[in-house]
N, C-alpha and C positions, 0 to 999 in steps of 0.2 A: 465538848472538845473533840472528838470521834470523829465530826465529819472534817476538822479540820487536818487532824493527821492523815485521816484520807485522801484530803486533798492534795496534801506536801507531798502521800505517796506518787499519788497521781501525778504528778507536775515533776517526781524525780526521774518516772517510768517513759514518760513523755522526752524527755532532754536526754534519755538515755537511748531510747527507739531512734532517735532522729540522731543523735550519735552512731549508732549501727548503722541505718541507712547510708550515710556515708562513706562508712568504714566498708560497706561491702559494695562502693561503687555502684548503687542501686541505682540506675538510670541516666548512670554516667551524671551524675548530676551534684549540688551542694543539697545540705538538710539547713534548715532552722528552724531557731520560735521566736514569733516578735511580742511582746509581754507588755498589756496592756492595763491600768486599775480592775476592769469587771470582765477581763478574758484574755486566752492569748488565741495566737494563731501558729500552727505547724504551716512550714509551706517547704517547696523546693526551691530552688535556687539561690544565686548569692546574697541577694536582700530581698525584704519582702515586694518591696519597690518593684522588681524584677522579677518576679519568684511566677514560677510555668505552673503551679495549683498550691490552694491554701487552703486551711479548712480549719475555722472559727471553733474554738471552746468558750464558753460562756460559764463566768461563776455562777452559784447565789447569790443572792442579792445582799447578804450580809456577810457575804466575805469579800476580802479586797487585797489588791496586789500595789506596793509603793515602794517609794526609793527606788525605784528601777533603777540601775547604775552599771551598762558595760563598757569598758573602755575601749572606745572608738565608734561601736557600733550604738549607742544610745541604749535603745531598750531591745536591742537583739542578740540571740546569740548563734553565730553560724558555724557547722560545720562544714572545712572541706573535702572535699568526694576523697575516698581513700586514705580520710584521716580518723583518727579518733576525739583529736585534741581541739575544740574550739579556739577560732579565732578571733577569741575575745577572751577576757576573763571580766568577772565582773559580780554582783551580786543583788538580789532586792528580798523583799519584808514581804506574807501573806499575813492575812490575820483575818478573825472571826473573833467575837464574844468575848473579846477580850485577852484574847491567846494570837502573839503575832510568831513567827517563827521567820527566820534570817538564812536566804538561801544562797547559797556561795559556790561558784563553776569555779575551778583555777586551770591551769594552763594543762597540767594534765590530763583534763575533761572530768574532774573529780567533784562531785555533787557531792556538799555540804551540808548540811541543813541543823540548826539550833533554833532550840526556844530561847525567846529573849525577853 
């Protein structure tokens, strides 16, 4: 189970970085991550669609990301420049070995996360 709270840490530390970015106007730009079953992607700009650089994380191969679920933006969540609060809320499931855990952003840019 170890490597998968490390993960969850990973992937809260991740949504929280790219919240900062943001927040501190870093390149006059927007942050996101677009969250894929076996990876996501950090990138800049307003969707990944459009996004000026991105840079692929890849799970293991027996862990996996599902239910992706944000409102409006599908499987993204973006921040914009000089904000904190994502302009989505929304939430999705990691799981390994049989341990899934339920990751939840609200409006306040507040990373959630339970085992379910």
């Amino acid at each position: 189970g170890n490597r998968i709270d490390a993960e969850v840490k990973a992937i809260k530390s991740v949504i929280s970085n790219q919240a900062e970015n943001a927040f501190a106007n870093k390149n006059n730009i927007n942050y996101g991550i677009a969250f894929s079953p076996s990876y996501y992607i950090l990138y800049s700009g307003e969707t990944l669609a459009t996004a000026v650089s991105t840079d692929q994380y890849n799970f293991s191969p027996e862990m996996g990301i599902s239910n992706i679920n944000f409102i409006n933006l599908g499987t993204e969540i973006n921040f914009t420049k000089g904000s904190f609060r994502p302009n989505t809320v929304g939430s999705f499931e990691i799981g390994s070995d049989g341990i899934t855990y339920l990751i939840t952003i609200n409006s306040e840019g507040l990373i959630l996360f339970s085992k379910i």
